[in-house]
C-alpha positions in Angstrom: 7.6 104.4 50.8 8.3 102.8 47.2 9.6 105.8 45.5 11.6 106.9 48.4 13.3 103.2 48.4 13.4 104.0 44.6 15.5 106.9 45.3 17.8 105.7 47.5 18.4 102.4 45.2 19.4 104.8 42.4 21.6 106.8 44.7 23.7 104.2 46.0 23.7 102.8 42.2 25.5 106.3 41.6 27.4 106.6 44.3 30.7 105.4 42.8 30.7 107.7 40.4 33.4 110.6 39.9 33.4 112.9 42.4 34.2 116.0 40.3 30.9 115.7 38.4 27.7 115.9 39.9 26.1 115.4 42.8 24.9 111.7 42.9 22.0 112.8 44.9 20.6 116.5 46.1 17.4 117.3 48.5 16.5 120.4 47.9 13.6 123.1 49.0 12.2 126.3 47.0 12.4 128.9 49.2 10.1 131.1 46.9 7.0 129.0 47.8 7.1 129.8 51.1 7.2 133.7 50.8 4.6 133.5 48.0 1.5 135.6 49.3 -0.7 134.2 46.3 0.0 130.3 46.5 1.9 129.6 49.6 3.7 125.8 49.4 5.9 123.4 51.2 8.0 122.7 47.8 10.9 119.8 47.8 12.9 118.6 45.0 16.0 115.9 44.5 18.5 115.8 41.6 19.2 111.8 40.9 22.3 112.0 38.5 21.3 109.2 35.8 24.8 110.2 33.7 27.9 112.3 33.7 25.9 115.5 32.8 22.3 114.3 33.2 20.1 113.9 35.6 16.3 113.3 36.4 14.7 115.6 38.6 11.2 115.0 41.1 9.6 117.2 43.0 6.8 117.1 45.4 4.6 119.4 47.8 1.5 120.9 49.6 -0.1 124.3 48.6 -1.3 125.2 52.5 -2.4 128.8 52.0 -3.1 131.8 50.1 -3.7 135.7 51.3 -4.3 136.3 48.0 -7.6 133.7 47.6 -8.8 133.0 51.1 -10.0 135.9 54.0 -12.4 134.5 56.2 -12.1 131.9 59.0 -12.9 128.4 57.2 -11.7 129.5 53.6 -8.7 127.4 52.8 -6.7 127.0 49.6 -4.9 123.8 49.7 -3.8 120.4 47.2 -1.0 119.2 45.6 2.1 120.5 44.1 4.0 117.3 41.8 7.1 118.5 39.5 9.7 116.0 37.6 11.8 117.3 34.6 15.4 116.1 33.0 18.3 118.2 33.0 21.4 118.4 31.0 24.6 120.0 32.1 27.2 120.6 29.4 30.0 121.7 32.1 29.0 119.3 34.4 32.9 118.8 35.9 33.3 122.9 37.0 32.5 124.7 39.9 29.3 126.3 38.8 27.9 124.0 36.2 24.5 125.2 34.3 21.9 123.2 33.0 19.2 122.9 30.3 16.0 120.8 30.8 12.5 120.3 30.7 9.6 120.0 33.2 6.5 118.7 33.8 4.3 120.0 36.2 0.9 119.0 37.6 -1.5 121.0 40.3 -4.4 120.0 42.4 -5.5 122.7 44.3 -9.2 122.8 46.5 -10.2 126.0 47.3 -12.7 126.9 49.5 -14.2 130.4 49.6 -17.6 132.6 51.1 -19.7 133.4 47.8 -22.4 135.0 47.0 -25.3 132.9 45.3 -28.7 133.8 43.8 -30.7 130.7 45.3 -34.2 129.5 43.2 -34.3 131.4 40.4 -33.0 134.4 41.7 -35.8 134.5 44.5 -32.9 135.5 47.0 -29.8 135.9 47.8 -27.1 133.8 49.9 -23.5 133.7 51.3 -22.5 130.6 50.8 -18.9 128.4 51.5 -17.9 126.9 48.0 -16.0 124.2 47.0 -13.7 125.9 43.6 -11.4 123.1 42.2 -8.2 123.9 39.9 -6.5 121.3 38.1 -3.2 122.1 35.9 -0.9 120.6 34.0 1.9 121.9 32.1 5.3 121.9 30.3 7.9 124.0 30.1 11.8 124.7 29.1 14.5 125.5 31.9 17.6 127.4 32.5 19.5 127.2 35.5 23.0 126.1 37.7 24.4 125.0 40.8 26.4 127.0 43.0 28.6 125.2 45.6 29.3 126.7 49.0 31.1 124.9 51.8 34.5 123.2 51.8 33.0 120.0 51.1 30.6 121.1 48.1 27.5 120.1 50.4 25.3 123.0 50.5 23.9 124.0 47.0 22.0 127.2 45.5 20.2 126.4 42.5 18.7 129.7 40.7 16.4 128.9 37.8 14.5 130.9 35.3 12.2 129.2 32.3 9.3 129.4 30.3 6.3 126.7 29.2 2.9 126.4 28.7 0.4 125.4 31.7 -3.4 124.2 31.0 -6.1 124.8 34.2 -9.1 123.4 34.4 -11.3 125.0 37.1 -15.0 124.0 38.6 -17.0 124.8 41.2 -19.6 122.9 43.2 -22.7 124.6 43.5 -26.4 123.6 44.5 -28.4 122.6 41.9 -30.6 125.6 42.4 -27.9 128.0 43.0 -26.3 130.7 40.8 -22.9 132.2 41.1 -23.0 136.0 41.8 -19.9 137.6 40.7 -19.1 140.6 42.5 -19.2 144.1 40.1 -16.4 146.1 39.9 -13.9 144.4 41.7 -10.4 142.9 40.2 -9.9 139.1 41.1 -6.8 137.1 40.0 -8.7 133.7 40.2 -8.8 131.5 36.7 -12.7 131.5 35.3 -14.7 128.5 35.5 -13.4 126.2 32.4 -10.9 125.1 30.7 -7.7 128.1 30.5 -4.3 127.7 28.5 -1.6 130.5 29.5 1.9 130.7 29.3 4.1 129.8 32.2 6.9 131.7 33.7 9.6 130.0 35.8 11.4 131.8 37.8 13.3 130.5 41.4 15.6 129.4 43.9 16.3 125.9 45.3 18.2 125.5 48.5 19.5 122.4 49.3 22.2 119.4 49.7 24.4 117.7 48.1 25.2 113.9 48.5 28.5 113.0 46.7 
């Protein structure tokens, strides 16, 4: 409950403000999370305006599935999705104002998969359910706007394209005795055990609302 009270203390802080600037307060969802067949995600993010053309944005959410990772009934791919960033808007007072920022992203993602082990030194073989965790954390540069529809300004369509650089960390628990057996041949998508550093593409669409 604190940083929700925290919210709402800033927004009625900024609620005083000019009206033809920016919103004092949006709630916002990214609708691209949810149609994502690799990491499916509940994704919500408010815009607290801090000045005239800047504001501090936070995001929270769940990754609650994956087609992409998970097959079999009691696989799961699942953790948490945490975004904030600051954003500059150097037209803040038009109609369609764009912005410039930063973000900073972190992931925590259990995933829980049928593998095949060698078990005792390789004296057999076993299908086993394993426990793969991916940490990440990352940065990355932003470009975006806000479109406006409604007579009142309330609903908003934020497009958003960017570019950063995103660190994973990835483990897996296994039995002492157990070996991982990676299937020959086949193409997988998953990040190796180990530490990983990629570059990031951003690329979206926040829906939300505006609060004046």
């Amino acid at each position: 409950m604190r940083p929700t009270l925290f919210l709402l203390l800033i927004w009625q802080a900024t609620a005083s403000a000019q009206r033809d600037g920016l919103p004092s307060f949006t709630l916002k969802a990214n609708a691209g999370t949810l149609i994502s067949p690799g990491k499916q995600a509940i994704a919500l993010t408010t815009d607290v305006r801090l000045a005239p053309n800047v504001s501090l944005d936070l995001g929270t959410g769940y990754f609650f599935h994956s087609a992409s990772f998970t097959q079999y009934k009691g696989e799961s791919y699942q953790g948490l999705r945490l975004r904030s960033g600051i954003k500059f808007f150097p037209n803040a007072a038009e109609n369609a104002p764009i912005h410039l920022g930063i973000e900073a992203k972190h992931n925590n993602i259990r995933h829980l998969k049928y593998r095949e082990v060698l078990r005792q030194g390789g004296q057999y073989q076993e299908t086993l359910l394993t426990e793969r965790t991916v940490r990440s954390w990352g940065m990355a540069g932003r470009f975006g706007g806000y479109f406006y529809q409604g007579a009142r300004r309330r609903l908003l369509f934020e497009p958003y394209v960017g570019l950063g650089v995103v660190f994973h960390r990835v483990s897996i628990d296994l039995p002492p005795d157990a070996e991982l057996l990676e299937p020959g041949g086949l193409l997988s998508f998953e990040y190796p055990v180990g530490k990983r550093r990629l570059l990031d593409l951003l690329l979206g669409l926040h829906i939300g609302y505006a609060f004046w």
